[in-house]
N, CA, C and O atoms as a Maestro MAE file, in Angstrom:
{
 s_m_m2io_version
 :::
 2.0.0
}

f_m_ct {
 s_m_title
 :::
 protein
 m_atom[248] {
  # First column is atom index #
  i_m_mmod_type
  r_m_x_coord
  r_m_y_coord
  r_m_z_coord
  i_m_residue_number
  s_m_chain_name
  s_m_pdb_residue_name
  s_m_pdb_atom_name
  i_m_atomic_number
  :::
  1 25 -5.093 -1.756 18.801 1 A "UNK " " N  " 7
  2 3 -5.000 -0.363 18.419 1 A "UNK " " CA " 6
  3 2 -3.617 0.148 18.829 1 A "UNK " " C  " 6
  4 15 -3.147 0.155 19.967 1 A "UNK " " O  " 8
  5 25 -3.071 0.559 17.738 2 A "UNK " " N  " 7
  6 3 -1.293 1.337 18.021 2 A "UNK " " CA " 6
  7 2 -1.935 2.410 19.338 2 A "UNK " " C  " 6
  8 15 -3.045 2.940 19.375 2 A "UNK " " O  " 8
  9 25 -0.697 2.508 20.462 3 A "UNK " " N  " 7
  10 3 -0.391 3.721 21.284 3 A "UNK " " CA " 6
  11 2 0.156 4.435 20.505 3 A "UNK " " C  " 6
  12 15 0.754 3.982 19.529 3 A "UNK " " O  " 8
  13 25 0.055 5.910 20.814 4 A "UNK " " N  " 7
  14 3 0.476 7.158 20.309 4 A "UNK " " CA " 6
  15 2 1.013 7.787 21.606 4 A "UNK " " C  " 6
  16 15 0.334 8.270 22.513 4 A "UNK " " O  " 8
  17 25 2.713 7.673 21.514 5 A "UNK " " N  " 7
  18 3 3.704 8.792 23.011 5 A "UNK " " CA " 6
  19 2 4.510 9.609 22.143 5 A "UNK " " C  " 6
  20 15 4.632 9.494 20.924 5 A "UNK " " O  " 8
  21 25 4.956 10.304 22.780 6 A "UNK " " N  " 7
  22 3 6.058 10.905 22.609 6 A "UNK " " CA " 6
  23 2 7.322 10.365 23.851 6 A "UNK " " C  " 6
  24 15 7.125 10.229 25.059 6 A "UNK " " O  " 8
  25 25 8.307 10.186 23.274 7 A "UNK " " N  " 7
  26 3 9.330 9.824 23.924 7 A "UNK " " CA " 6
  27 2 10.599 10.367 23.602 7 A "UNK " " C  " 6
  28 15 10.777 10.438 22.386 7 A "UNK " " O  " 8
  29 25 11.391 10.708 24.191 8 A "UNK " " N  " 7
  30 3 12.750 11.273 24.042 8 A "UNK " " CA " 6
  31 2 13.979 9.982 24.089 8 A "UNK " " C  " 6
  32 15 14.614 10.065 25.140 8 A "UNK " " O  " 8
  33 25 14.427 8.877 23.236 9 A "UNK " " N  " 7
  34 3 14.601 8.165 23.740 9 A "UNK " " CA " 6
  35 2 15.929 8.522 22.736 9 A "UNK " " C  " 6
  36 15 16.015 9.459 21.942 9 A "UNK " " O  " 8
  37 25 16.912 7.488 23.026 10 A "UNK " " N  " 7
  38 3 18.357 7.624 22.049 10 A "UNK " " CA " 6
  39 2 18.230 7.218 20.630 10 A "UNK " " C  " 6
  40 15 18.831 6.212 20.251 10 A "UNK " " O  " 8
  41 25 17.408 8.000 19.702 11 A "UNK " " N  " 7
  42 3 17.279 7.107 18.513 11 A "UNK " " CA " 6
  43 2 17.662 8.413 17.763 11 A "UNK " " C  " 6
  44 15 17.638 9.542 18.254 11 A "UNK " " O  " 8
  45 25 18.162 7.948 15.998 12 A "UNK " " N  " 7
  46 3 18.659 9.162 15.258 12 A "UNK " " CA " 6
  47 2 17.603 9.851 14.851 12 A "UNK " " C  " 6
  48 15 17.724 10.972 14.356 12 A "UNK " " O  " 8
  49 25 16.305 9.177 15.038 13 A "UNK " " N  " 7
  50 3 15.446 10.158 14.497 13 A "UNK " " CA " 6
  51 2 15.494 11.467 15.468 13 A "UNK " " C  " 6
  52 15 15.277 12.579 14.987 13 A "UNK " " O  " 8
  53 25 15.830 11.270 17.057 14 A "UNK " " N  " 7
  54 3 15.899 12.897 17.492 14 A "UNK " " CA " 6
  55 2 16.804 14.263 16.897 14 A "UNK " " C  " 6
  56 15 16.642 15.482 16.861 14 A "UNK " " O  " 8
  57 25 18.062 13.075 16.374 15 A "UNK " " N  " 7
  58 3 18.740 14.506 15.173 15 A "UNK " " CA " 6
  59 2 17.775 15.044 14.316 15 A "UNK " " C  " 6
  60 15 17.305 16.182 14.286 15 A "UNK " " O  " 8
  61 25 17.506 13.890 13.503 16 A "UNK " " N  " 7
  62 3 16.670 14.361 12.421 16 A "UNK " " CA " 6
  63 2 15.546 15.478 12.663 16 A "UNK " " C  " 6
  64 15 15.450 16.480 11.955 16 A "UNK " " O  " 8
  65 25 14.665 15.171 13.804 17 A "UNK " " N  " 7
  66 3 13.779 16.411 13.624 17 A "UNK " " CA " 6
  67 2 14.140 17.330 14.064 17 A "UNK " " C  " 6
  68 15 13.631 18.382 13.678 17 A "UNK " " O  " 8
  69 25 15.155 17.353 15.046 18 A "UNK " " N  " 7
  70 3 16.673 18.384 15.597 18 A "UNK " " CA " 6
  71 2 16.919 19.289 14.377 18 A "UNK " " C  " 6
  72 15 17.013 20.459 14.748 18 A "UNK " " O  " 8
  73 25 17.053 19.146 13.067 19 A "UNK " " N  " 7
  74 3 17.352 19.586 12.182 19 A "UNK " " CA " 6
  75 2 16.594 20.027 11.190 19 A "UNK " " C  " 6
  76 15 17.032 20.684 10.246 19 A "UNK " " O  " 8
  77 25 15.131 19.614 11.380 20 A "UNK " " N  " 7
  78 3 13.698 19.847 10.658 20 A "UNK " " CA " 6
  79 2 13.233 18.747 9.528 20 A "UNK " " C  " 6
  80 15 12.689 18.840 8.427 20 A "UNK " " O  " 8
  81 25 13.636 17.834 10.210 21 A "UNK " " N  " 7
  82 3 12.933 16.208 9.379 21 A "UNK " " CA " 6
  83 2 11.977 15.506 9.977 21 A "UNK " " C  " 6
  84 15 12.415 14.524 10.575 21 A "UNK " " O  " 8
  85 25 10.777 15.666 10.031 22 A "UNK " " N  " 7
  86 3 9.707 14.896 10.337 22 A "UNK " " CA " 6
  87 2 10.009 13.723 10.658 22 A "UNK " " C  " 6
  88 15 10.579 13.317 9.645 22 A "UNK " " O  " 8
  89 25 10.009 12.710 11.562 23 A "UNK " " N  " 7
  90 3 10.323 11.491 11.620 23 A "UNK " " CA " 6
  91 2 9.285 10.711 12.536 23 A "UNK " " C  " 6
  92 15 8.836 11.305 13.516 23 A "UNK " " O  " 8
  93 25 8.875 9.394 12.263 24 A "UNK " " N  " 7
  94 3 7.873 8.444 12.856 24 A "UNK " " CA " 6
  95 2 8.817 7.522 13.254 24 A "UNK " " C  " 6
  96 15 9.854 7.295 12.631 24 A "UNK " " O  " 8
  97 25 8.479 6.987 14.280 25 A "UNK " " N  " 7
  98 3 9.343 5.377 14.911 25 A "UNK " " CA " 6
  99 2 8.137 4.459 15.433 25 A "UNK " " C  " 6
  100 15 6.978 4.801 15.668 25 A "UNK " " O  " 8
  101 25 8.663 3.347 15.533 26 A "UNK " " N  " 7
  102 3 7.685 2.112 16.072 26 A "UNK " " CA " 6
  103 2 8.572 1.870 17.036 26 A "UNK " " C  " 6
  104 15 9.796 1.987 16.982 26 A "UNK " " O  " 8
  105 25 7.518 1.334 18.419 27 A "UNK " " N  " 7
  106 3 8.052 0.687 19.372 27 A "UNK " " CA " 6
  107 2 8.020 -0.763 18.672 27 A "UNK " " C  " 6
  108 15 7.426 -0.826 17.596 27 A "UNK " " O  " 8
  109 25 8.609 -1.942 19.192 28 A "UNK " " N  " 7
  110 3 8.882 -3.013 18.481 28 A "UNK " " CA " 6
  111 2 8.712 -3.817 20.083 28 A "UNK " " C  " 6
  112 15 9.733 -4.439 20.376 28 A "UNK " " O  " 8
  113 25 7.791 -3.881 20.952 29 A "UNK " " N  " 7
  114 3 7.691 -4.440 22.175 29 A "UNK " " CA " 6
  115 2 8.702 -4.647 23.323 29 A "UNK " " C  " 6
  116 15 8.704 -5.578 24.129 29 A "UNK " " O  " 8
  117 25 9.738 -3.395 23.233 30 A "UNK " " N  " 7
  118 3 10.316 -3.507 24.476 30 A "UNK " " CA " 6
  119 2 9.299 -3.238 25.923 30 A "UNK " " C  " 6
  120 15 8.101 -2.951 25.919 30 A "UNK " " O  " 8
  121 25 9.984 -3.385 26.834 31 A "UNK " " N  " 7
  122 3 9.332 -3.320 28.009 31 A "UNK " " CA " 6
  123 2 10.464 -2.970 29.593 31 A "UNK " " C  " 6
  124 15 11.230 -3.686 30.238 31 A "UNK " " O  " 8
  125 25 10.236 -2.194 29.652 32 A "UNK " " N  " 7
  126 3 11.693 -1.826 30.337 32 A "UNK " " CA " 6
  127 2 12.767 -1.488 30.249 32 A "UNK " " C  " 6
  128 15 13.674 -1.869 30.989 32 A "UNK " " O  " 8
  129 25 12.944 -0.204 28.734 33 A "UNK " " N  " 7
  130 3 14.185 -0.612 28.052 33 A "UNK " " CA " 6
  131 2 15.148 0.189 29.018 33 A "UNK " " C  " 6
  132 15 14.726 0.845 29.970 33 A "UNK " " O  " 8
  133 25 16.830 0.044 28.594 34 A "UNK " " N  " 7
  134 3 17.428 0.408 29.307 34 A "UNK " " CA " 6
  135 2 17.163 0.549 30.763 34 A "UNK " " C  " 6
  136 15 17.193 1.561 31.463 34 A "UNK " " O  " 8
  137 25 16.864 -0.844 31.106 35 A "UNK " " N  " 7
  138 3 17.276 -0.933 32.905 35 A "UNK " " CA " 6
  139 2 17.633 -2.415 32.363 35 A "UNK " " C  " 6
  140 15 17.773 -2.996 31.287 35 A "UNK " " O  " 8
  141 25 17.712 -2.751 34.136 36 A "UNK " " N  " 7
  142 3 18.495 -4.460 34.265 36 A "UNK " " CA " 6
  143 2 16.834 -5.126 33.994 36 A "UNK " " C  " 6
  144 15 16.775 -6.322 33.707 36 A "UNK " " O  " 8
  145 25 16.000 -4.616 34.057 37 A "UNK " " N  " 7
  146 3 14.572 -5.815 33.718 37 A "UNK " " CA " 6
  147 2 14.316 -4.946 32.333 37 A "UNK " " C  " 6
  148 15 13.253 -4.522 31.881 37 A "UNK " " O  " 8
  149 25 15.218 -4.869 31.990 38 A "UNK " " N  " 7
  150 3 14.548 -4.673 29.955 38 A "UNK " " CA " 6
  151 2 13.880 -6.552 29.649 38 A "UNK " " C  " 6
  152 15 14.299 -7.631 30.069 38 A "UNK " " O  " 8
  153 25 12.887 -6.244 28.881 39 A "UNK " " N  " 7
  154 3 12.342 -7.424 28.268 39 A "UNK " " CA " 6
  155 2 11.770 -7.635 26.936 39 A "UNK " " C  " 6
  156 15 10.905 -6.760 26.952 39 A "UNK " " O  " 8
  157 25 11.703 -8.012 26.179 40 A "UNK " " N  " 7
  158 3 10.813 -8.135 25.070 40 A "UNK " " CA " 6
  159 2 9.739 -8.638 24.766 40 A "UNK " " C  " 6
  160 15 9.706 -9.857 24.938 40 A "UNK " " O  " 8
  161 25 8.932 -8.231 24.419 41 A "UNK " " N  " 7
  162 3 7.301 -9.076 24.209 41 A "UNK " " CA " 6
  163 2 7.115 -9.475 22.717 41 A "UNK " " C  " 6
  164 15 6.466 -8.798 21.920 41 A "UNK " " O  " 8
  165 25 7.814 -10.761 22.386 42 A "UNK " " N  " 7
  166 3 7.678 -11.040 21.126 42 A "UNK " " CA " 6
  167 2 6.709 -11.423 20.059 42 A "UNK " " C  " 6
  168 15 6.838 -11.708 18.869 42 A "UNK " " O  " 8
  169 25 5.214 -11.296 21.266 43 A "UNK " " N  " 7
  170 3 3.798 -10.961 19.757 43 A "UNK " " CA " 6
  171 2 4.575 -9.534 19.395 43 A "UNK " " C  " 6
  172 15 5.274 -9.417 18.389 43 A "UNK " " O  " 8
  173 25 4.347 -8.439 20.383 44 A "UNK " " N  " 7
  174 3 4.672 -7.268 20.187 44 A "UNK " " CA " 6
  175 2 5.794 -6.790 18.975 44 A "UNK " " C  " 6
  176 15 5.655 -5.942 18.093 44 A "UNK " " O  " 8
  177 25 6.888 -7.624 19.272 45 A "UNK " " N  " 7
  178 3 7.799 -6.939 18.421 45 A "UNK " " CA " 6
  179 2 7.389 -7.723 16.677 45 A "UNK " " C  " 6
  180 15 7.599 -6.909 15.778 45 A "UNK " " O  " 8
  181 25 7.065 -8.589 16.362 46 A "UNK " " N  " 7
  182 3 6.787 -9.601 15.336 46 A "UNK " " CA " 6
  183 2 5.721 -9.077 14.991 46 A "UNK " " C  " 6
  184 15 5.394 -9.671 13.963 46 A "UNK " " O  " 8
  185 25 4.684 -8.022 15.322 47 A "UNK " " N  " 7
  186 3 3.572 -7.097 15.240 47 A "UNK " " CA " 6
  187 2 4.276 -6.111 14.378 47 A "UNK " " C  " 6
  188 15 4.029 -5.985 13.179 47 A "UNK " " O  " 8
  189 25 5.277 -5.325 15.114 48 A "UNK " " N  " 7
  190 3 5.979 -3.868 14.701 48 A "UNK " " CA " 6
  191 2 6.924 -4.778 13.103 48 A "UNK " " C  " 6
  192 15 6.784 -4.463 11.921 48 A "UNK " " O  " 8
  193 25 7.545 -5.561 13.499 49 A "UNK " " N  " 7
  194 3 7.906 -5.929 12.327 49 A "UNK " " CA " 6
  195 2 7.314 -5.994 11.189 49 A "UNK " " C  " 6
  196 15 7.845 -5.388 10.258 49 A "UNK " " O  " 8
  197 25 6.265 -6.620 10.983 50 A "UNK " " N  " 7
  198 3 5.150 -6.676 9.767 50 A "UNK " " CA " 6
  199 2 4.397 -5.285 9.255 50 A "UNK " " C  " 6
  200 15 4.093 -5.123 8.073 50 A "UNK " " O  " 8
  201 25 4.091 -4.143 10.457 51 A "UNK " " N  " 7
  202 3 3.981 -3.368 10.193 51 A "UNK " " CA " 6
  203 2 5.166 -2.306 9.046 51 A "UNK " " C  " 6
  204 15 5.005 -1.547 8.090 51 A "UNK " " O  " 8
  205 25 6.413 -2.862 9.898 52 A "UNK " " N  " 7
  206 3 7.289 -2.012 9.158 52 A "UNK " " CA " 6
  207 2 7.780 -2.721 7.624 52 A "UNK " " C  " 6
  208 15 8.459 -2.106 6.802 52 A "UNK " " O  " 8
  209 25 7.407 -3.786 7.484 53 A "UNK " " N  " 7
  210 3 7.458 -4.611 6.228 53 A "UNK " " CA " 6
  211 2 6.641 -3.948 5.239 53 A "UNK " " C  " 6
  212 15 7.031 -3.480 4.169 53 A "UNK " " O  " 8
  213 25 5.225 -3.957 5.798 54 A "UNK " " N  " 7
  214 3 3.777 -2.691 5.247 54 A "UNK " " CA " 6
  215 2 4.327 -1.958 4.707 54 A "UNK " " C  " 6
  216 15 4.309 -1.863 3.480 54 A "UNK " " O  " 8
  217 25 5.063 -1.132 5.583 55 A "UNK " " N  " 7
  218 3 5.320 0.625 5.076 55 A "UNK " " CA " 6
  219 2 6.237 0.644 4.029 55 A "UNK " " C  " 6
  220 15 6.058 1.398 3.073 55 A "UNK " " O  " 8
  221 25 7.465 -0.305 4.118 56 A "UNK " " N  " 7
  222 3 8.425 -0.537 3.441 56 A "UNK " " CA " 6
  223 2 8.124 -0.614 2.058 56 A "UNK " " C  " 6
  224 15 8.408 0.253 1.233 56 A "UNK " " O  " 8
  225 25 7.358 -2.014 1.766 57 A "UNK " " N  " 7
  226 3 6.878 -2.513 0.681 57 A "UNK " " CA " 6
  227 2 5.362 -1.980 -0.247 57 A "UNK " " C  " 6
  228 15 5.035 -2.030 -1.433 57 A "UNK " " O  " 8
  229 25 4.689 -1.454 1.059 58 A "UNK " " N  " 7
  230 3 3.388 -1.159 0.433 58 A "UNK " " CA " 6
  231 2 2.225 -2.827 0.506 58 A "UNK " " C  " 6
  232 15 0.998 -2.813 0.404 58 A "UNK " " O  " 8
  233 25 2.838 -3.703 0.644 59 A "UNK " " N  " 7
  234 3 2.175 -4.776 0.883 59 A "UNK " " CA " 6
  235 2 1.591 -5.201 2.119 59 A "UNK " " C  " 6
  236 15 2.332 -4.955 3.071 59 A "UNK " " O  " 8
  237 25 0.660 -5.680 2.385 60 A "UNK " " N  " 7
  238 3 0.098 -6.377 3.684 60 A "UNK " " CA " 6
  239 2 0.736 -7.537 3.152 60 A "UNK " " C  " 6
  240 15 1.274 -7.654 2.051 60 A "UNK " " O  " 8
  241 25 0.550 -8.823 4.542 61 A "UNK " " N  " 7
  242 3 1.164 -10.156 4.303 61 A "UNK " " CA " 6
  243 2 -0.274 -10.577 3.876 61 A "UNK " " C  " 6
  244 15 -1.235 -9.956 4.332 61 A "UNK " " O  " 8
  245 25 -0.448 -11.627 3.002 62 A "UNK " " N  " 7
  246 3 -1.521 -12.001 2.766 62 A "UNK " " CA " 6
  247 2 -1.945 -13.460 3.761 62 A "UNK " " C  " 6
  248 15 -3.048 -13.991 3.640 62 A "UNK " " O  " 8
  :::
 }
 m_bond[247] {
  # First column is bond index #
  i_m_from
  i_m_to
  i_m_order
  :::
  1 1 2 1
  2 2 3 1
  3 3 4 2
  4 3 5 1
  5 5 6 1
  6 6 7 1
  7 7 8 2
  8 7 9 1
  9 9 10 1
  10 10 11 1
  11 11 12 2
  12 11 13 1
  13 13 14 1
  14 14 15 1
  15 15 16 2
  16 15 17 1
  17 17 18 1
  18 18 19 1
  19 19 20 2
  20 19 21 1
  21 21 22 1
  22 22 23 1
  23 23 24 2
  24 23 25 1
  25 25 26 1
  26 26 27 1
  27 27 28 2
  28 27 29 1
  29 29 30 1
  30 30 31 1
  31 31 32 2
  32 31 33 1
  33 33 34 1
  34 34 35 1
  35 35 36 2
  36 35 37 1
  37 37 38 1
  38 38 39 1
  39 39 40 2
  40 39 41 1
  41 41 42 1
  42 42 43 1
  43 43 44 2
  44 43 45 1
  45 45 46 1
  46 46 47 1
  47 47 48 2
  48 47 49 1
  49 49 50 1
  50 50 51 1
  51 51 52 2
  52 51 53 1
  53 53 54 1
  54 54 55 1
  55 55 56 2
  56 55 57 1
  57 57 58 1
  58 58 59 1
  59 59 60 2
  60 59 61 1
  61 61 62 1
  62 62 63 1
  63 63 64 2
  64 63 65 1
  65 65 66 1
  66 66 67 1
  67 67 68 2
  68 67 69 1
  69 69 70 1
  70 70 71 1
  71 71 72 2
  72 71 73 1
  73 73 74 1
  74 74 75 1
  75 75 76 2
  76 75 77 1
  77 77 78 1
  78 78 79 1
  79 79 80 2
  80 79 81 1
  81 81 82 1
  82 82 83 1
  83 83 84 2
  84 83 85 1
  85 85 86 1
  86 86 87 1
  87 87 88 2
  88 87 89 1
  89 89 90 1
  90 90 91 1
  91 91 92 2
  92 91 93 1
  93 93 94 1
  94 94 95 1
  95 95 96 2
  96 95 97 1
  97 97 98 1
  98 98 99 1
  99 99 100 2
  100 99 101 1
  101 101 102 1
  102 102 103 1
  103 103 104 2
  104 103 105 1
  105 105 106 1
  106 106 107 1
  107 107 108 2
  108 107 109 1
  109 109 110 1
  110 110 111 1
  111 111 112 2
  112 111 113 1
  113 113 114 1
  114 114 115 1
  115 115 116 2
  116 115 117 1
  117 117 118 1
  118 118 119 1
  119 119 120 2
  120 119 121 1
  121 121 122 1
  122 122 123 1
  123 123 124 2
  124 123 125 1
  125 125 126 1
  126 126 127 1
  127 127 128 2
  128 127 129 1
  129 129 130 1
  130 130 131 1
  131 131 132 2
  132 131 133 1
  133 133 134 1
  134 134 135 1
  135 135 136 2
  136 135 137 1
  137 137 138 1
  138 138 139 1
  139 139 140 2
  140 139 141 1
  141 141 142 1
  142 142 143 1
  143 143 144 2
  144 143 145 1
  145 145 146 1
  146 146 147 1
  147 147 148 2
  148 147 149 1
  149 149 150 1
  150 150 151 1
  151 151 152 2
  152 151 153 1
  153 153 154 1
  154 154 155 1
  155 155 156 2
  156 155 157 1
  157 157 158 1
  158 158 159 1
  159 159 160 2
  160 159 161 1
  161 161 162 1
  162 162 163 1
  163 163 164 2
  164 163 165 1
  165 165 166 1
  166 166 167 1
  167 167 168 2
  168 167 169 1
  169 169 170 1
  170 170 171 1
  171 171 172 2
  172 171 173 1
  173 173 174 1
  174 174 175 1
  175 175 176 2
  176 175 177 1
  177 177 178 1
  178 178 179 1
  179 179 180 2
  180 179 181 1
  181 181 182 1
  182 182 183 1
  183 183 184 2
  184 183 185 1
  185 185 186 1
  186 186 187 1
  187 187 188 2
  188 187 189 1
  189 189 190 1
  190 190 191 1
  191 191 192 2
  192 191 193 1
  193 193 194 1
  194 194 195 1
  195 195 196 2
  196 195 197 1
  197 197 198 1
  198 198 199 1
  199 199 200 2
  200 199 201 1
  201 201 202 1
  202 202 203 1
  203 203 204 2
  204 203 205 1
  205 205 206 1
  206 206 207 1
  207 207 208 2
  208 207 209 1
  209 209 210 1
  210 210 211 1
  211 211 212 2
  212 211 213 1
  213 213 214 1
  214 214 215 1
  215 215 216 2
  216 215 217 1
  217 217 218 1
  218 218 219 1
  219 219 220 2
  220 219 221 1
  221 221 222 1
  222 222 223 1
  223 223 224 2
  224 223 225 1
  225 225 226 1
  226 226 227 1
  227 227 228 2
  228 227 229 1
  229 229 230 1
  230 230 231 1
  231 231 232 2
  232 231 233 1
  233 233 234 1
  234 234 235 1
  235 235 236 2
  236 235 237 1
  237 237 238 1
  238 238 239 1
  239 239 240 2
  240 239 241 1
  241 241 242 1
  242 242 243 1
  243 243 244 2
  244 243 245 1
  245 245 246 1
  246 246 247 1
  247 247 248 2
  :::
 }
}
């Protein structure tokens, strides 16, 4: 089941709704970002990927 946060993090979508553009982001399995133990969890991110393939295309992978 996707988490649902809010985060303030350095991405352009904070202009965007800065300016009145609705915007959605995926975490992609970081884990610590921006410190010295940033890590990646690569089910996690290979998860967010396919998802964003979904949205992109309209296709599931079969």
């Amino acid at each position: 089941k996707p988490l649902t946060v809010i985060a303030n993090g350095g991405l352009d979508a904070n202009w965007l709704t800065e300016f009145g553009f609705p915007t959605v982001t995926l975490g992609a399995g970081q884990m610590n970002p921006h410190t010295v133990r940033e890590q990646l969890h690569i089910p996690s991110f290979l998860t967010a990927c396919q998802v964003g393939l979904t949205l992109a295309t309209g296709k599931e992978k079969e």
